[in-house]
N, C-alpha and C positions, 0 to 999 in steps of 0.2 A: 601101351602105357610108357610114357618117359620118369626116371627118375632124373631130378636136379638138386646137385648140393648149393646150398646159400652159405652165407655170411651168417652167424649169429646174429649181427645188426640188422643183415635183410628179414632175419627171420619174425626178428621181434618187431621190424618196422611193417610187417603184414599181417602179424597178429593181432597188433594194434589198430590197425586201418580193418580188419577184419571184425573186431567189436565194436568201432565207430560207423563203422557202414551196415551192420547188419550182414553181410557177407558171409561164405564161406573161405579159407583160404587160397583153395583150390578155385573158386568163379575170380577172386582176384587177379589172382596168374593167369586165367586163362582170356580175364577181359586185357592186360597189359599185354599179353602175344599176341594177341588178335590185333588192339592198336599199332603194335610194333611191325606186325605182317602188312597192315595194311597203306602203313606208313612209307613200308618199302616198295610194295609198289607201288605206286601211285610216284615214286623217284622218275626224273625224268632223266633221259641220259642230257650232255651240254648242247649235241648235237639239237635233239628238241625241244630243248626251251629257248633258243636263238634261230630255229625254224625259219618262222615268219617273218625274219629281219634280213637273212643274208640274204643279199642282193637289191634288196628295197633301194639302195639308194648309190648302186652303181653306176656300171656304164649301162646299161643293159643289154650287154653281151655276155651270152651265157657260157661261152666255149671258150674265157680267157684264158682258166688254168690248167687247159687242154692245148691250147696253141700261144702261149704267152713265148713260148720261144721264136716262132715265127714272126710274131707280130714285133718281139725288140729286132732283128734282122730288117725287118723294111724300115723300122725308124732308124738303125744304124745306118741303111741304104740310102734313107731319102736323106740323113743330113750330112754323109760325104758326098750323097751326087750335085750339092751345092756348093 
């Protein structure tokens, strides 16, 4: 069993919703934590909701930010050996 203390205002704004709905107090709380649980997961991190885009429309080479240091060295190369 958890105890939670309210707000006077939360309180009376559940008891209210609790004669207007037919409810009990305790099935209101417990359907708003359930929405609120469910809410959170179903969060996506930024990583996966930009998933299916990164790369879409580069060079399509996969290994640039793996060898991005090598690859400015040959372009420094190739345009001093001109």
């Amino acid at each position: 069993m958890i105890s939670v203390r309210l707000s006077k205002e939360m309180e009376e704004k559940i008891e209210l919703l609790s004669k207007q709905e037919n409810l009990t107090k305790s099935d209101i709380i417990k359907e708003a934590l359930n929405k609120y649980i469910i809410d959170h997961e179903n969060i996506c991190k930024p990583y996966e909701l930009g998933e299916d885009l990164f790369g879409k429309h580069g060079s399509g080479e996969r290994d640039l930010s793996v060898s991005y240091k090598k690859k400015v060295r040959e372009k420094i190369s190739e345009k001093m050996s001109h």
